[in-house]
mmCIF file of the N, C-alpha and C atoms, coordinates in Angstrom:
data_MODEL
# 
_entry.id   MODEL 
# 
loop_
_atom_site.group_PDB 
_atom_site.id 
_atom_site.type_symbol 
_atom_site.label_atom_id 
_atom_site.label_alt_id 
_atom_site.label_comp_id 
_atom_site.label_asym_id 
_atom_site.label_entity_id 
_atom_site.label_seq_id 
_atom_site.pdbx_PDB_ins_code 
_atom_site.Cartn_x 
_atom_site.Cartn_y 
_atom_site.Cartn_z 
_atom_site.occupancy 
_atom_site.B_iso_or_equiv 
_atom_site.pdbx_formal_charge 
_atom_site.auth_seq_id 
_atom_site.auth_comp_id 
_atom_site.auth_asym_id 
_atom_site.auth_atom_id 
_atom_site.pdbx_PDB_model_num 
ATOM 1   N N  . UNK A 1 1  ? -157.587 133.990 -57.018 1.00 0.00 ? 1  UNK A N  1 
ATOM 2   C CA . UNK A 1 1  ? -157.738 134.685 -55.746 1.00 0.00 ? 1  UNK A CA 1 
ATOM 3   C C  . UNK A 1 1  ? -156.377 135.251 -55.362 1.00 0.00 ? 1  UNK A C  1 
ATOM 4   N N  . UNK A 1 2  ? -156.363 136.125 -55.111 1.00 0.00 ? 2  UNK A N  1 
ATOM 5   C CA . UNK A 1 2  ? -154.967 137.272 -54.600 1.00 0.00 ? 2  UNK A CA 1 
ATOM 6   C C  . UNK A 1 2  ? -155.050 137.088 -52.529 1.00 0.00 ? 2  UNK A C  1 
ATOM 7   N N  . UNK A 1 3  ? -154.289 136.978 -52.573 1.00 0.00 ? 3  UNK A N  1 
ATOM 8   C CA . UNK A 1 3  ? -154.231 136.922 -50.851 1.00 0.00 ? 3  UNK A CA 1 
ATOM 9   C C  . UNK A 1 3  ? -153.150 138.628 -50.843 1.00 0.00 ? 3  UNK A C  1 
ATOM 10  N N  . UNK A 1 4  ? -153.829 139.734 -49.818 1.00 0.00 ? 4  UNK A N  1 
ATOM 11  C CA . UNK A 1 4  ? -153.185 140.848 -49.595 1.00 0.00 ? 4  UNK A CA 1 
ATOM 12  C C  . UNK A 1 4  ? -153.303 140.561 -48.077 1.00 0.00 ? 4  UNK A C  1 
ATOM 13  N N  . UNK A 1 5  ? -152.512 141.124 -47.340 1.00 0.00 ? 5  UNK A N  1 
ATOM 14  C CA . UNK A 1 5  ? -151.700 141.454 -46.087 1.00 0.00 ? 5  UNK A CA 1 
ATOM 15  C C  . UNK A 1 5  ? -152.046 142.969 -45.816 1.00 0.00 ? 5  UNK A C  1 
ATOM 16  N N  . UNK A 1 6  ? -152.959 142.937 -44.524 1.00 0.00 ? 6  UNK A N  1 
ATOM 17  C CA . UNK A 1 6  ? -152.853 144.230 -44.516 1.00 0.00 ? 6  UNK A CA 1 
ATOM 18  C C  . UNK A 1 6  ? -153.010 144.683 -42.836 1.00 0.00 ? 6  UNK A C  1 
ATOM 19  N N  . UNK A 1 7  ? -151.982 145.827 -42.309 1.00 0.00 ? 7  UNK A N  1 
ATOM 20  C CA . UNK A 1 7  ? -152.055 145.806 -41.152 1.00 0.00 ? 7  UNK A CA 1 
ATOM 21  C C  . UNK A 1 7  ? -153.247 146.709 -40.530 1.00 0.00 ? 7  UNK A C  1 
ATOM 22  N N  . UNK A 1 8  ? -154.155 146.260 -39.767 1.00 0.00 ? 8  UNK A N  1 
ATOM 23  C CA . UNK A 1 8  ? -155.507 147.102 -39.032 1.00 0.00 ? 8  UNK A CA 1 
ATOM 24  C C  . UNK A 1 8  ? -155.300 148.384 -39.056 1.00 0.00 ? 8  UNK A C  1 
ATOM 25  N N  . UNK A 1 9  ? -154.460 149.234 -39.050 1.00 0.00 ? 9  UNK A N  1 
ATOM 26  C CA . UNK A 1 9  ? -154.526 150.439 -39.628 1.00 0.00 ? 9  UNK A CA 1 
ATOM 27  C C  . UNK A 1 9  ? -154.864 151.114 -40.913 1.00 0.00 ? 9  UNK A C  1 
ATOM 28  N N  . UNK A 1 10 ? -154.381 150.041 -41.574 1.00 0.00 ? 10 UNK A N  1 
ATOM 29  C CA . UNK A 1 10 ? -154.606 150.611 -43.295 1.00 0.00 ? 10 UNK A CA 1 
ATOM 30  C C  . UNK A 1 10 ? -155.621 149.723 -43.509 1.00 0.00 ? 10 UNK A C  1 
ATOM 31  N N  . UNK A 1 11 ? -156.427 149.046 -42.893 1.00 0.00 ? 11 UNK A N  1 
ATOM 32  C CA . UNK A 1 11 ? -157.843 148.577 -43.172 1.00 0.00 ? 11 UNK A CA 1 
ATOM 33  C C  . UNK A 1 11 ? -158.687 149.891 -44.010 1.00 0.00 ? 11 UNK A C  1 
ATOM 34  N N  . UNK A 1 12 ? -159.820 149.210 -44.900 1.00 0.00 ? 12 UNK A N  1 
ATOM 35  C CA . UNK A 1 12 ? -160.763 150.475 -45.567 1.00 0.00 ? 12 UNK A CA 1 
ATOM 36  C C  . UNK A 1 12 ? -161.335 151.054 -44.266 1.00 0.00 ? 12 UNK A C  1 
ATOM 37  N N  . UNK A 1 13 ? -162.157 152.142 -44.265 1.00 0.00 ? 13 UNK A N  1 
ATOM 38  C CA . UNK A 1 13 ? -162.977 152.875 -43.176 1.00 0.00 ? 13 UNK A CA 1 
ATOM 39  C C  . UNK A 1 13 ? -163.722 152.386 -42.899 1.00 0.00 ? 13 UNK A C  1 
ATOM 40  N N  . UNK A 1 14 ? -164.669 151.495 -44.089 1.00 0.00 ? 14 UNK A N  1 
ATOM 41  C CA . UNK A 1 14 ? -166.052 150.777 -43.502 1.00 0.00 ? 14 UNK A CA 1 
ATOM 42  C C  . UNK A 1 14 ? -165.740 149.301 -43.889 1.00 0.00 ? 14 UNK A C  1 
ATOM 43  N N  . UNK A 1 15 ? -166.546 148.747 -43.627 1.00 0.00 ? 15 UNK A N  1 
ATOM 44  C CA . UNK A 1 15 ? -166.933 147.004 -43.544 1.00 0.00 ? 15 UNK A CA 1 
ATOM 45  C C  . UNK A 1 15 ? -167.355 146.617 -44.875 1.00 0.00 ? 15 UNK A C  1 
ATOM 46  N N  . UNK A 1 16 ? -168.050 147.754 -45.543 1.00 0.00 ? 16 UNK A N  1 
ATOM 47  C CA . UNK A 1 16 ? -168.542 147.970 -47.053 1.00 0.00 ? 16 UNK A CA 1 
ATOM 48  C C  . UNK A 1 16 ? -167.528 147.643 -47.640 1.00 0.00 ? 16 UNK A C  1 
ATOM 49  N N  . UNK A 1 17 ? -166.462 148.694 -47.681 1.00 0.00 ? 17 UNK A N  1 
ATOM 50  C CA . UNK A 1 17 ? -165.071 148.423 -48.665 1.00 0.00 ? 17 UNK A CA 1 
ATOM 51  C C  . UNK A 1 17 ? -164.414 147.360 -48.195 1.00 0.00 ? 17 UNK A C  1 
ATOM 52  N N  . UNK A 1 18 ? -164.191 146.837 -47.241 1.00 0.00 ? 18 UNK A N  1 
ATOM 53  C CA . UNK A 1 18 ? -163.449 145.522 -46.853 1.00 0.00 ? 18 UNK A CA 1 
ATOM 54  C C  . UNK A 1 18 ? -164.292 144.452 -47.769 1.00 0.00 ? 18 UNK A C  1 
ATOM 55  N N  . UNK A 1 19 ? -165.608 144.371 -47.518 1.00 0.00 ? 19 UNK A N  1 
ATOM 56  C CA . UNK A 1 19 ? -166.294 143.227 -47.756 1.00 0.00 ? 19 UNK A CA 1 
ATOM 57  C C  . UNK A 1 19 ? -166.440 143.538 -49.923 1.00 0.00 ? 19 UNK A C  1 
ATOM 58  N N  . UNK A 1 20 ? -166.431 144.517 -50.296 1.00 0.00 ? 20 UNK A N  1 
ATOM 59  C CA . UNK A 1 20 ? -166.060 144.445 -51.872 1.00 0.00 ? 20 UNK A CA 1 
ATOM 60  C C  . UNK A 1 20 ? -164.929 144.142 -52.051 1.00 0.00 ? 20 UNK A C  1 
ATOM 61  N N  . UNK A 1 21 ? -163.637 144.061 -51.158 1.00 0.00 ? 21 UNK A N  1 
ATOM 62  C CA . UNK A 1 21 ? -162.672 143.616 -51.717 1.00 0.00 ? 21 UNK A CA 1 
ATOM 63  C C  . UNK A 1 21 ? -162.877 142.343 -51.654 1.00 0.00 ? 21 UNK A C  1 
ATOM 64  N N  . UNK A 1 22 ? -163.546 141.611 -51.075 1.00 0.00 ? 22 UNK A N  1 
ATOM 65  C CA . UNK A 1 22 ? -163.451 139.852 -50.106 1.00 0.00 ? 22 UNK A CA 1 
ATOM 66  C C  . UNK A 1 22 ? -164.915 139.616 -51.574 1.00 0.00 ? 22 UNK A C  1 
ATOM 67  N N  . UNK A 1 23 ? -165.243 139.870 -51.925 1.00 0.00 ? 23 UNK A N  1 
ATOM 68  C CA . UNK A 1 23 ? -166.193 140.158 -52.678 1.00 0.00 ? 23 UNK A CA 1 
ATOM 69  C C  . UNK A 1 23 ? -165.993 139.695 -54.574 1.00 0.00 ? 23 UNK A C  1 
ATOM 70  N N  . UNK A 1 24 ? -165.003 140.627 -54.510 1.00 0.00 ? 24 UNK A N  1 
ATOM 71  C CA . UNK A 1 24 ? -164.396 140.558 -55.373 1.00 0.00 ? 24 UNK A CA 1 
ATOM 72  C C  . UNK A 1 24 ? -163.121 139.280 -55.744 1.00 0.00 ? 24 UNK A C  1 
ATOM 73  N N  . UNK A 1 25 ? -163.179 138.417 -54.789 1.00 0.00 ? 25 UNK A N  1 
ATOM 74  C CA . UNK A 1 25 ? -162.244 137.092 -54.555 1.00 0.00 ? 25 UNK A CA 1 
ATOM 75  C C  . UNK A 1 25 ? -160.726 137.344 -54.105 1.00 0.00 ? 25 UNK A C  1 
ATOM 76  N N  . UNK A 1 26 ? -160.903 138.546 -53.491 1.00 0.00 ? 26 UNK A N  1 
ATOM 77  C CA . UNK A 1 26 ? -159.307 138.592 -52.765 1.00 0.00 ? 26 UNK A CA 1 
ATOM 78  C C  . UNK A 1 26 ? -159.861 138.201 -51.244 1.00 0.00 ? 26 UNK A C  1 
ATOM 79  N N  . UNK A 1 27 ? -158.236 137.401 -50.856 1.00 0.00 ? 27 UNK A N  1 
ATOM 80  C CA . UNK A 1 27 ? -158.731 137.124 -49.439 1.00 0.00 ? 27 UNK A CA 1 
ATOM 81  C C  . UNK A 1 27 ? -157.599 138.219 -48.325 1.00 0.00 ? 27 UNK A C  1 
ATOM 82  N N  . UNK A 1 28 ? -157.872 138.668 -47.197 1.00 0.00 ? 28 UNK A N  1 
ATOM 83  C CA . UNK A 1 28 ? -157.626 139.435 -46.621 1.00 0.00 ? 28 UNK A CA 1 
ATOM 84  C C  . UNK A 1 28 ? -157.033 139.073 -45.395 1.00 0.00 ? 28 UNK A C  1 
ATOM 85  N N  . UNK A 1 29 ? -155.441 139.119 -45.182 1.00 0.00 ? 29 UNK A N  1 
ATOM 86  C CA . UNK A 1 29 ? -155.382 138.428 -43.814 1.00 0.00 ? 29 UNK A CA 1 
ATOM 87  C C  . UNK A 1 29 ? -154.930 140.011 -43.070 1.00 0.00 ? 29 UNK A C  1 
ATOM 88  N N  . UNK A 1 30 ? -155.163 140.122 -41.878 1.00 0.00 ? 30 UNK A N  1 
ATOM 89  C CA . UNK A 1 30 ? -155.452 141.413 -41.111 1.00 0.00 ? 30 UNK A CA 1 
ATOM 90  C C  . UNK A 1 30 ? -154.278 141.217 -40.036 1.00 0.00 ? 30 UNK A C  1 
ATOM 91  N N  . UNK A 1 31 ? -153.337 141.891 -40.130 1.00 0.00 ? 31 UNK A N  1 
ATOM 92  C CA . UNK A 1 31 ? -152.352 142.079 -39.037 1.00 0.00 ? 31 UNK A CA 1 
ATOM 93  C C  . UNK A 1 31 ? -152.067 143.036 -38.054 1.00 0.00 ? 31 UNK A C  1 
ATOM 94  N N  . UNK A 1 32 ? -151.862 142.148 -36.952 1.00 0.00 ? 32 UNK A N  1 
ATOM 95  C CA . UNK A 1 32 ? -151.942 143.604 -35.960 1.00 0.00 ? 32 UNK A CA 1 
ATOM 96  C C  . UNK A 1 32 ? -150.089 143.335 -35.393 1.00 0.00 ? 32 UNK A C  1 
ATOM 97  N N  . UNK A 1 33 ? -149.638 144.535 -35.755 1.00 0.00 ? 33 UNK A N  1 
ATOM 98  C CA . UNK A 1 33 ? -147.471 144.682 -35.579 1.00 0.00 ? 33 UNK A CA 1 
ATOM 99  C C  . UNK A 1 33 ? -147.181 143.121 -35.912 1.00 0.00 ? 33 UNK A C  1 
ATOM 100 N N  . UNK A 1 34 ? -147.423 143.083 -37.182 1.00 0.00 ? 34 UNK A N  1 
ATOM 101 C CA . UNK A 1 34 ? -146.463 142.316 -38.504 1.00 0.00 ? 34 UNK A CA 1 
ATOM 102 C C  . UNK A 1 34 ? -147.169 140.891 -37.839 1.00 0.00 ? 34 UNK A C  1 
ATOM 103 N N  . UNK A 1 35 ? -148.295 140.296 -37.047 1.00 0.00 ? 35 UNK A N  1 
ATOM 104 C CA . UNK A 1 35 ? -148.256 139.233 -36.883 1.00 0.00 ? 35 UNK A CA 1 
ATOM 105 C C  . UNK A 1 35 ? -149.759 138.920 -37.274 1.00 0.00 ? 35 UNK A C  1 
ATOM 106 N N  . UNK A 1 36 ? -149.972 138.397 -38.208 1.00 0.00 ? 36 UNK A N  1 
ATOM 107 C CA . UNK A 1 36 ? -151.256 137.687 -38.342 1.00 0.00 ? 36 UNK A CA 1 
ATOM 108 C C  . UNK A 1 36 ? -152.393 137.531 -37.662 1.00 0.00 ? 36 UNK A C  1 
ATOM 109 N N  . UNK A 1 37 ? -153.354 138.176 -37.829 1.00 0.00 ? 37 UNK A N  1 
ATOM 110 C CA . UNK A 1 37 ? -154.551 137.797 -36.511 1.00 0.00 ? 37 UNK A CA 1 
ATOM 111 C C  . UNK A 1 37 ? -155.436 137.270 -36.891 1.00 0.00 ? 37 UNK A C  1 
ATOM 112 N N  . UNK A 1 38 ? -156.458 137.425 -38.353 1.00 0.00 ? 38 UNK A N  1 
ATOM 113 C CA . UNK A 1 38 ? -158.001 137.025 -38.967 1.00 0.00 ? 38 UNK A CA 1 
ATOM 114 C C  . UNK A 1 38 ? -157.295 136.966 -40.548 1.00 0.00 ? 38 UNK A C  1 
ATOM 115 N N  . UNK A 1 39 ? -158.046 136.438 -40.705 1.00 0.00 ? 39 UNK A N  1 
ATOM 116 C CA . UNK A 1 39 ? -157.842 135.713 -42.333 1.00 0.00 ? 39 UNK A CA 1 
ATOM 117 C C  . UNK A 1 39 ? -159.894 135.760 -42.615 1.00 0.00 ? 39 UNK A C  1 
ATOM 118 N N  . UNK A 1 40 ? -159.853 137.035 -43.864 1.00 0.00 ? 40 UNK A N  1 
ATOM 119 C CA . UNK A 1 40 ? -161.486 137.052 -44.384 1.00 0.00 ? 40 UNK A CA 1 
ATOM 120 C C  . UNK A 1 40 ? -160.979 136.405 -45.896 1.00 0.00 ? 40 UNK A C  1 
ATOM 121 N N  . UNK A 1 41 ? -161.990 135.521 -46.222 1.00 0.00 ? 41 UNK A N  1 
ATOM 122 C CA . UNK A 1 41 ? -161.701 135.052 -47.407 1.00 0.00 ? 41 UNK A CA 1 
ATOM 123 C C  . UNK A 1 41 ? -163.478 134.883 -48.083 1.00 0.00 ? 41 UNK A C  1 
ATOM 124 N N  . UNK A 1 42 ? -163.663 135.004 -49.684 1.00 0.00 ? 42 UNK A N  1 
ATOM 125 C CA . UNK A 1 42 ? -164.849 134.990 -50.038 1.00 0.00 ? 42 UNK A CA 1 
ATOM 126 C C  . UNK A 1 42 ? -165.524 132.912 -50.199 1.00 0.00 ? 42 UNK A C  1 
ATOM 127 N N  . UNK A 1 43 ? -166.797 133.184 -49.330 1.00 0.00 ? 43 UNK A N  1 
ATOM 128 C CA . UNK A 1 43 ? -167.422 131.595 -49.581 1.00 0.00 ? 43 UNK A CA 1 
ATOM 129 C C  . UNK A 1 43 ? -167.570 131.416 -50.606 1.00 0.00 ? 43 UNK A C  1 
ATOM 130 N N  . UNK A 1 44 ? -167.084 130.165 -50.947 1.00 0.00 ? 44 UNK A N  1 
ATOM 131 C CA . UNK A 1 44 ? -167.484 129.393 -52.410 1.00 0.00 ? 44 UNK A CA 1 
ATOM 132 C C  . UNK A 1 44 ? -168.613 129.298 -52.680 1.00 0.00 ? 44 UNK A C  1 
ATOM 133 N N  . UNK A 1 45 ? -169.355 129.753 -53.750 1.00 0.00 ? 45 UNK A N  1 
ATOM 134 C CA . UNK A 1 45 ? -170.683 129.630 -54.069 1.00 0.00 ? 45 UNK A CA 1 
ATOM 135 C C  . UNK A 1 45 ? -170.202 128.618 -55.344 1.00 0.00 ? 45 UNK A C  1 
ATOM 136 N N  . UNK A 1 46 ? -171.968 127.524 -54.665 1.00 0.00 ? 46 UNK A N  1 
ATOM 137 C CA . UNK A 1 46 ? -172.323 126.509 -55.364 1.00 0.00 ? 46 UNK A CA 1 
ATOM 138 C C  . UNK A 1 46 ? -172.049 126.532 -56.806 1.00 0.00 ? 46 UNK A C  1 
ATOM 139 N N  . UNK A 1 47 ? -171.681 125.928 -57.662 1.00 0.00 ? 47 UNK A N  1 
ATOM 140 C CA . UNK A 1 47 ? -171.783 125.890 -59.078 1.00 0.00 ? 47 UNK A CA 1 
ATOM 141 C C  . UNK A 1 47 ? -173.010 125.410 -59.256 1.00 0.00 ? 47 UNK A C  1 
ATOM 142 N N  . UNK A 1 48 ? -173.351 124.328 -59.311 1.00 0.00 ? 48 UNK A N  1 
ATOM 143 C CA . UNK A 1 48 ? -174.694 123.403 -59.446 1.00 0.00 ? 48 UNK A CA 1 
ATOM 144 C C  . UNK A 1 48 ? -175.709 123.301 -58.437 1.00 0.00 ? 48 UNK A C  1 
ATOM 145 N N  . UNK A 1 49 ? -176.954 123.242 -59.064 1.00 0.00 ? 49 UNK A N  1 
ATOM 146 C CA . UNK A 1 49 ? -177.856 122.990 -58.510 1.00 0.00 ? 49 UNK A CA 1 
ATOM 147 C C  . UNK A 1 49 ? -177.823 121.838 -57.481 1.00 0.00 ? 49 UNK A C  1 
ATOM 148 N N  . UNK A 1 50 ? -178.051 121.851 -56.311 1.00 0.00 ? 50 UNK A N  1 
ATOM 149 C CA . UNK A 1 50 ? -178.799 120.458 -55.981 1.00 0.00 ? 50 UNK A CA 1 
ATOM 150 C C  . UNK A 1 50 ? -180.338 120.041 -56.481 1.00 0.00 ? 50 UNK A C  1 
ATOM 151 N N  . UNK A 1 51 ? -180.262 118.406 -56.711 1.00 0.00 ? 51 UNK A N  1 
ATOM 152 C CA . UNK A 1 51 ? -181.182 118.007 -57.394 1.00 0.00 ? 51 UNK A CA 1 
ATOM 153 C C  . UNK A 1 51 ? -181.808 116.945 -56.052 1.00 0.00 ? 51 UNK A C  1 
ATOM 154 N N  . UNK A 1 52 ? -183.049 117.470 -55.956 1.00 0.00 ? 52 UNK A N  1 
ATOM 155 C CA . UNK A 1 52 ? -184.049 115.962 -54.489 1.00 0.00 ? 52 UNK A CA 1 
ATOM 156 C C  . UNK A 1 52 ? -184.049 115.345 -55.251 1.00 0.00 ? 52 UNK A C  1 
ATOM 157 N N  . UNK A 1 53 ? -183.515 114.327 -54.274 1.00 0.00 ? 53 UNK A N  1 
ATOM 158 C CA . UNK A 1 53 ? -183.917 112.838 -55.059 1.00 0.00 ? 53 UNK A CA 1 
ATOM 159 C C  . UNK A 1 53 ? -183.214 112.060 -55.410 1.00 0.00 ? 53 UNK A C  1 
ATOM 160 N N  . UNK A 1 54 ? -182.049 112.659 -55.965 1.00 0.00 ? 54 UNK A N  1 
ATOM 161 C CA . UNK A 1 54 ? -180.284 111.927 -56.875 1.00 0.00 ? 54 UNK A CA 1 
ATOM 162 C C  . UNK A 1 54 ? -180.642 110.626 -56.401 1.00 0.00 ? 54 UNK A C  1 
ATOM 163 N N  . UNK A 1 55 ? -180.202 110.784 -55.067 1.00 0.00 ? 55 UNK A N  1 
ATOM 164 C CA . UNK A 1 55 ? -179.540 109.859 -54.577 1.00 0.00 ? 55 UNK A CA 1 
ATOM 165 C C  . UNK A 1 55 ? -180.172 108.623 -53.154 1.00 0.00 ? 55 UNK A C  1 
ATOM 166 N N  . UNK A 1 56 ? -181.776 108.855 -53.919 1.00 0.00 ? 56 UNK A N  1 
ATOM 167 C CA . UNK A 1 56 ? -182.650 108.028 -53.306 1.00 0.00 ? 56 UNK A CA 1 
ATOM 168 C C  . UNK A 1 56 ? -182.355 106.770 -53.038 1.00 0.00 ? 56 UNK A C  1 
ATOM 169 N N  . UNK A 1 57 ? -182.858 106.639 -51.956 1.00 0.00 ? 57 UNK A N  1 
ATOM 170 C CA . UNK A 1 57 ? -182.446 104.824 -51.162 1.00 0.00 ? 57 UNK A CA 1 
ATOM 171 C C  . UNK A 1 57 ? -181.084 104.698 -51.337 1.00 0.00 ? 57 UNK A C  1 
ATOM 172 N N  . UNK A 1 58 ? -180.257 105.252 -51.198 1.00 0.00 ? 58 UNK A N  1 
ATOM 173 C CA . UNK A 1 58 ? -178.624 105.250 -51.111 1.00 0.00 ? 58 UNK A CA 1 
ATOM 174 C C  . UNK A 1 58 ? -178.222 105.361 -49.527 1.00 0.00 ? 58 UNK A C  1 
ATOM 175 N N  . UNK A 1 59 ? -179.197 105.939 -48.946 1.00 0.00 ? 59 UNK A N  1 
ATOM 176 C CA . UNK A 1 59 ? -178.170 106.117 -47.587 1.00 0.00 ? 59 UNK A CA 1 
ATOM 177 C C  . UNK A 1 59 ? -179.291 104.876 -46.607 1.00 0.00 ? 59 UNK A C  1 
ATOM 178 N N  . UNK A 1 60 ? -179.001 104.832 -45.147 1.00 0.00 ? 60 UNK A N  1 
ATOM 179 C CA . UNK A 1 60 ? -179.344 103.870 -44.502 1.00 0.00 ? 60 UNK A CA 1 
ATOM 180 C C  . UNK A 1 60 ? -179.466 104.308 -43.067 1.00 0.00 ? 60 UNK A C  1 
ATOM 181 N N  . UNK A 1 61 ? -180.563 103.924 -41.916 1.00 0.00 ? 61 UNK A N  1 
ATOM 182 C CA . UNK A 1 61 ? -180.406 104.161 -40.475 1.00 0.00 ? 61 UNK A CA 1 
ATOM 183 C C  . UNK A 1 61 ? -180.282 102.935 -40.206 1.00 0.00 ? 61 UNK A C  1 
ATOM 184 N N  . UNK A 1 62 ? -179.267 103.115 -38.784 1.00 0.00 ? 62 UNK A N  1 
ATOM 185 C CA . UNK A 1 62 ? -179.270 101.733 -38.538 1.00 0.00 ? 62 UNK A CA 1 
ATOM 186 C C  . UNK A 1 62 ? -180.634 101.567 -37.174 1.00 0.00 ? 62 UNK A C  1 
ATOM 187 N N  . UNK A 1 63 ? -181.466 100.781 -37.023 1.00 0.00 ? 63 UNK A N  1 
ATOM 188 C CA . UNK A 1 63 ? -182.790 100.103 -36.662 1.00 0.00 ? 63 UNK A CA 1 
ATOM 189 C C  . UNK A 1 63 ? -182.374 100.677 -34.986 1.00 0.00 ? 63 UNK A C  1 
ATOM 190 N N  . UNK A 1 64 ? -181.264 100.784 -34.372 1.00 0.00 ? 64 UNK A N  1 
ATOM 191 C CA . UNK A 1 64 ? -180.787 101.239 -32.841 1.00 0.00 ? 64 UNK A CA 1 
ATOM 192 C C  . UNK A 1 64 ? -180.281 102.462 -33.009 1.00 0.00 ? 64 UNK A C  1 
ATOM 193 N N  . UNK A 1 65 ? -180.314 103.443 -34.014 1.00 0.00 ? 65 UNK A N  1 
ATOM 194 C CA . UNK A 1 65 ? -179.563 104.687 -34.048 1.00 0.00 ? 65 UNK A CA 1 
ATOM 195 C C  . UNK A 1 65 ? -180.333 105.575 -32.808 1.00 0.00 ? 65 UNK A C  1 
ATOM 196 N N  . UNK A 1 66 ? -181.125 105.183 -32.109 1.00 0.00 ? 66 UNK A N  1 
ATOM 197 C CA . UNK A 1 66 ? -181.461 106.343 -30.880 1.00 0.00 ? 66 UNK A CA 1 
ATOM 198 C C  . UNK A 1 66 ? -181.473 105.527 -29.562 1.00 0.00 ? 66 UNK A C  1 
ATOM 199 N N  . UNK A 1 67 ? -180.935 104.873 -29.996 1.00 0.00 ? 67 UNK A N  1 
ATOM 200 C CA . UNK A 1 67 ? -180.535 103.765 -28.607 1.00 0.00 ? 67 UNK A CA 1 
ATOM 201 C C  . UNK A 1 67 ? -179.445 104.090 -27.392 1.00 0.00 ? 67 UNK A C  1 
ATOM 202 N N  . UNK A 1 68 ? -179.716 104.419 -26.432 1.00 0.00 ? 68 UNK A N  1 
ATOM 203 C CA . UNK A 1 68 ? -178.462 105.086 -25.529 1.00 0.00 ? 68 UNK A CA 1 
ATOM 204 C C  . UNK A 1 68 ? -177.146 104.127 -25.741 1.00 0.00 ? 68 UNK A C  1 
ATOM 205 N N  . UNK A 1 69 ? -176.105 104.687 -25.832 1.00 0.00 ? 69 UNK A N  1 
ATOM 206 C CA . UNK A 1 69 ? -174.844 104.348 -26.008 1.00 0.00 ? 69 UNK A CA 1 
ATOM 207 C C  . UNK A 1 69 ? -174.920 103.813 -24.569 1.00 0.00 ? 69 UNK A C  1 
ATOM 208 N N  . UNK A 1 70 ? -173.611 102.550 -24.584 1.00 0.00 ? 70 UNK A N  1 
ATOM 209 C CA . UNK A 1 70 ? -173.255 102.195 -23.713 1.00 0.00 ? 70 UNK A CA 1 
ATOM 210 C C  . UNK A 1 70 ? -171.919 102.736 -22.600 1.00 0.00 ? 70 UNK A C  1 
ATOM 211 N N  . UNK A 1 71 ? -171.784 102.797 -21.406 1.00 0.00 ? 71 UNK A N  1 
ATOM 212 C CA . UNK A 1 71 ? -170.754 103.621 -20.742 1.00 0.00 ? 71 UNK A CA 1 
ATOM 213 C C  . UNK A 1 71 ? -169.890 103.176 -20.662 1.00 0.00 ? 71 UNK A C  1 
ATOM 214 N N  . UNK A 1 72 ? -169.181 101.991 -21.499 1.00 0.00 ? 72 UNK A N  1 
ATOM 215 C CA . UNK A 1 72 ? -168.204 102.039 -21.853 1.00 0.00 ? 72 UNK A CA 1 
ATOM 216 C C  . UNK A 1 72 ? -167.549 103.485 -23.233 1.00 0.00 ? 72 UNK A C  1 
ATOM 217 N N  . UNK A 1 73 ? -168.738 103.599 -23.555 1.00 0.00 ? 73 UNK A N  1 
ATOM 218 C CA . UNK A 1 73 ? -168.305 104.593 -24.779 1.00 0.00 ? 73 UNK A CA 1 
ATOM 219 C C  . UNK A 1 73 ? -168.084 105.976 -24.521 1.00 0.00 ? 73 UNK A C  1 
ATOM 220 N N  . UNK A 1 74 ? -168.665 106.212 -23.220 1.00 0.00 ? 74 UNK A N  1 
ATOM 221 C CA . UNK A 1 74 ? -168.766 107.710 -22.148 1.00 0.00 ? 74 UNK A CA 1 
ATOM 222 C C  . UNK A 1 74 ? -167.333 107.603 -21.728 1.00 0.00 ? 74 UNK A C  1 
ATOM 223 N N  . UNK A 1 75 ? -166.791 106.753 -21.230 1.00 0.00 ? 75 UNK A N  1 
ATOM 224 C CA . UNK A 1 75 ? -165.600 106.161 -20.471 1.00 0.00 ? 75 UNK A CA 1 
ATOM 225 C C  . UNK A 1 75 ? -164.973 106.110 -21.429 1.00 0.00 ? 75 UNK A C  1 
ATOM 226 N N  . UNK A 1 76 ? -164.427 106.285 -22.792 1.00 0.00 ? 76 UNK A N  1 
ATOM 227 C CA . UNK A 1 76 ? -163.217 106.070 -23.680 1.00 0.00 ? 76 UNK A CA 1 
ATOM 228 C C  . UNK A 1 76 ? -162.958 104.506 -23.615 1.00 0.00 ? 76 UNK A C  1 
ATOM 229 N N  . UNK A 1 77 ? -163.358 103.222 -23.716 1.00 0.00 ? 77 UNK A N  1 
ATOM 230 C CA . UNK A 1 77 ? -163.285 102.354 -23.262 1.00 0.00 ? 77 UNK A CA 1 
ATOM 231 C C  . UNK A 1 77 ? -163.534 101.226 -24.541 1.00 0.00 ? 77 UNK A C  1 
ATOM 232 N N  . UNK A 1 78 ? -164.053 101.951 -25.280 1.00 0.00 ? 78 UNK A N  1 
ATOM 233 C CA . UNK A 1 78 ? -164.831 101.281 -26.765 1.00 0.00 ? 78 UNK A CA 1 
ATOM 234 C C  . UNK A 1 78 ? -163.825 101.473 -28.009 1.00 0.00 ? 78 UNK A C  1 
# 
């Protein structure tokens, strides 16, 4: 991934050409008079599949998970 610097003036014309460059795995930080404002960078797409199921009976609720908290815990107190 290439990180380019570029100030809102010399941005492409459309959102099209911005987004093929971000597209293409360069990330884009956008400056307005030499100071940094937005940083576009391309989302990581998944390598692997997720698979249902992996990781059956692995996780757990606990039997009070919808139980109102107590106000000590509203209060920072806990």
């Amino acid at each position: 991934m290439q990180t380019r610097s570029m100030d809102i003036k010399q941005l492409p014309p459309t959102i099209a050409d911005l987004l093929a460059l971000i597209a293409g795995g360069d990330e884009i930080v956008i400056e307005v008079n030499g100071k940094a404002l937005a940083r576009l960078s391309p989302i990581p797409q998944q390598s692997e599949q997720r698979i249902a199921g992996l990781h059956d009976g692995q996780g757990w609720v606990s039997e009070d998970f919808d139980e109102p908290l107590p106000d000590e815990f509203w209060a920072g107190r806990v």
